[in-house]
N, C-alpha and C positions, 0 to 999 in steps of 0.2 A: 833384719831377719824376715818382717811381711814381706820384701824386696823380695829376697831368696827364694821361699817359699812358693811367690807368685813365678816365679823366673821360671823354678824346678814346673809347677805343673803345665806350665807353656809349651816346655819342650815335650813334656810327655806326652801334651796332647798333638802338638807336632809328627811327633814319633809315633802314635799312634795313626794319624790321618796315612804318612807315608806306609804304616803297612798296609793298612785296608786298601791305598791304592796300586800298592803293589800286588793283593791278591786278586783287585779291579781289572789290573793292568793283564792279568794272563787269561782274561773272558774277552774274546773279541768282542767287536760293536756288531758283525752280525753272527747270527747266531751260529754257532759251530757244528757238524753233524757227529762231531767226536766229543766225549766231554774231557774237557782243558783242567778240570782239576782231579783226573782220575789219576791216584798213586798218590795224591799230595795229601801226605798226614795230618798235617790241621787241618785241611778242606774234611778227609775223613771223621776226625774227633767230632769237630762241628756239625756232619753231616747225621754222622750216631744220635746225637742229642737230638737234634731237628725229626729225625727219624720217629724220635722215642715217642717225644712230643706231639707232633703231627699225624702220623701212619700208625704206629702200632695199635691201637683202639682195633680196628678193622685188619690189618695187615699180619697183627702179630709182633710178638718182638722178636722172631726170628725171620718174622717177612714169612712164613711160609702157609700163611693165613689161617684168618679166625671168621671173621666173617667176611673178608674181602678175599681175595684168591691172592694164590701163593704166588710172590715176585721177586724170588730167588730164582725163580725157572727163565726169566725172558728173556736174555742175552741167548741162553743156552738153546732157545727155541726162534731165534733168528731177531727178536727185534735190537734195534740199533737206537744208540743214544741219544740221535736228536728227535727219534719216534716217543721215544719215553718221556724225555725233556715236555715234549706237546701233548704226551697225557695228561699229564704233570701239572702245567699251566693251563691244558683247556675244559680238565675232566673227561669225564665218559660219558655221552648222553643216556638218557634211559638209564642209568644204572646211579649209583650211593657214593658214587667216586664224583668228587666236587671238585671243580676249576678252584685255580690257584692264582687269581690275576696279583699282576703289578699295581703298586709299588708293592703291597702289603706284603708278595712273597717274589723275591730279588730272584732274578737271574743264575746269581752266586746261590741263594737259598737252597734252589731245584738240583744245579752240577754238584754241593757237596753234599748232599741227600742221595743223591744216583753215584758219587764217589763212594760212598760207603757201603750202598746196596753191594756192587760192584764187588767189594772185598766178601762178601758172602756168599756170591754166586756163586754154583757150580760149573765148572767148563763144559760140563755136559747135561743134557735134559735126564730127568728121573724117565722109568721104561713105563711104557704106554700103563696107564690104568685099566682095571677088569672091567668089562661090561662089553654089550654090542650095541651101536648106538640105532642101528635098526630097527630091534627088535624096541628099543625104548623109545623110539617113536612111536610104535605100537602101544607102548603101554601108556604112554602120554596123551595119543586119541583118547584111549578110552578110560581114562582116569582126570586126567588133569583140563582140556581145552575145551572142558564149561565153563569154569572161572578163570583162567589164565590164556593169553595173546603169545602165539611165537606168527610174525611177519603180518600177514594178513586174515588168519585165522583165530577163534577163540572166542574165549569170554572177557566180560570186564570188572567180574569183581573181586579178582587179584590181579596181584602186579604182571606187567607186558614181562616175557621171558625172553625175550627176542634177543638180548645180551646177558645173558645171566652166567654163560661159559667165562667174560670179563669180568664179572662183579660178584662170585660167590664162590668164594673155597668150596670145593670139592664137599669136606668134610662138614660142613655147616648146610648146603642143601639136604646133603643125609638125615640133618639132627633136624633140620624144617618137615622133612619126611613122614619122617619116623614120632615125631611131637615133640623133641624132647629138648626143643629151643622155644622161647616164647620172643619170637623177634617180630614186629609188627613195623611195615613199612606206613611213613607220613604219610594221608591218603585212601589208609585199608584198619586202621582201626575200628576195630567190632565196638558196635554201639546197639543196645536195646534200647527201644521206645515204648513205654507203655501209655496207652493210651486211658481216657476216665475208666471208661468202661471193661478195662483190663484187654483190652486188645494189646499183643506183643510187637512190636515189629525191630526183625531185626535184620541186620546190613553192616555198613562198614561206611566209617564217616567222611564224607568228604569235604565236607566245612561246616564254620561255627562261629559264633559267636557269643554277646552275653544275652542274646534273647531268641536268637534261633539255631537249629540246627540241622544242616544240608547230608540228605542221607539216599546209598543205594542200598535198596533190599538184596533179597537174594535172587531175583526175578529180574535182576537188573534194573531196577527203574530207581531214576532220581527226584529225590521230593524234600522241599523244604519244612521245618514244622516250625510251630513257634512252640517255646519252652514252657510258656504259661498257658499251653493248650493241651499239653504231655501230662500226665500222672505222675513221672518219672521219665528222665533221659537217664539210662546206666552207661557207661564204659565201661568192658568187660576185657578179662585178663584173657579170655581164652578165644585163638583165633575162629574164622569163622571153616577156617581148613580144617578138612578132619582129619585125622592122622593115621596112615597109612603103618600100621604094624604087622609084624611077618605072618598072620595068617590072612593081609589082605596082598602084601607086596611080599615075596620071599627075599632074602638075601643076593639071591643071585637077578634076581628081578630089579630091586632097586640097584645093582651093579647096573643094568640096561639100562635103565632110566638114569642115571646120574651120567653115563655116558655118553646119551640123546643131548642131555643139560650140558653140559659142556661144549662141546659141537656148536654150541649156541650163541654165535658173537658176532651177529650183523643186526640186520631191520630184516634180515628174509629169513626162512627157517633154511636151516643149513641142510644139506644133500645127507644121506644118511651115510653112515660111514660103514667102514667093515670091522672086523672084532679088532678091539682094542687093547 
């Protein structure tokens, strides 16, 4: 009977190895510009769960984003699947979208993750969003590019914006806007320092450790401190952005400005667009 038993699980495993190499077998060795497992139902099942797992946090679980931008629209806006494949595996520089190197995430991983996007995608792009992206470079000078970078302009005590039309849903810059997100990127964490003498100083941290802490003010300047020379080091829950509510940015105003942001997916600042 331990005979049998051991027999029975040999083929199993057998029979398993031949399918995995048969789902192996339809990934060519280089890499394909089409994805090989689109329409294949287990590659999709798999792909959903991988999805769930991996992407949704950022993506959404309808893909059509929370805090990472909607990727139900890509097909439908021209990119092609071995473009996606290499966001996929190489991430997006400057931006929250992280590489996916091998082995840890398979070839097979990425085609049945973009097979099931695929099943959700629209044939067609959604119709242009409200604003003018013009006029929200306008309002970007004169609000935003003290503390934030688009190409070679700016400030540095928020995050570079130079891709951010890549890495933030639409609807999540809004609520960054407007206050009513407390998202704080690695790097821009508001930190107070009080000093013996009750001196304040406050900035956004940009290292640490257990005995000191690496900090820009709001003046831009970086300075180290030690912790047993501080009063207090706080971390504070509230960014050092102030928040733009409708009797500073009207409704139609941040439509211009979210439209500028968008616009926004190189290392250069993008050409202003016409109404959108």
């Amino acid at each position: 009977m331990k005979w049998m038993s051991l027999a029975l699980v040999v083929l199993a495993l057998a029979a398993a190895d031949v399918l995995a190499q048969d789902v192996y077998l339809k990934i060519p060795a280089d890499r394909p510009t089409k994805n090989p497992l689109e329409g294949n139902a287990e590659a999709i099942t798999a792909g959903m769960g991988s999805y769930r797992v991996r992407c949704a946090d950022c993506h959404g679980m309808d893909a059509r984003g929370i805090r990472g931008p909607d990727i139900t629209q890509v097909w439908a806006k021209g990119r092609t699947d071995g473009a996606l494949f290499s966001t996929v595996r190489n991430g997006v520089p400057n931006t929250e979208m992280p590489a996916h190197p091998a082995p840890r995430t398979s070839d097979l991983d990425i085609w049945r993750i973009l097979a099931y996007l695929k099943t959700i995608a629209p044939a067609t792009a959604d119709g242009p969003a409200p604003g003018n992206a013009s006029a929200g470079e306008g309002l970007f000078a004169s609000n935003c590019v003290a503390c934030h970078r688009v190409g070679e302009r700016g400030g540095h005590l928020g995050p570079d914006l130079s891709r951010i039309g890549v890495a933030r849903a639409r609807a999540a810059m809004a609520r960054q806007i407007r206050g009513s997100m407390a998202d704080v990127r690695t790097g821009y964490q508001p930190v107070t320092l009080t000093t013996p003498n009750g001196q304040e100083i406050r900035g956004v941290k940009k290292n640490e450790d257990l005995f000191s802490v690496q900090v820009m003010d709001t003046r831009e300047r970086i300075q180290g401190y030690l912790r047993e020379d501080m009063k207090s080091v706080s971390d504070e829950k509230k960014s050092v952005m102030p928040v733009f509510g409708a009797d500073k940015l009207t409704d139609a105003q941040l439509d211009d400005l979210l439209a500028y942001l968008e616009s926004l997916k190189g290392t250069d600042a993008a050409p202003p667009a016409a109404n959108r």
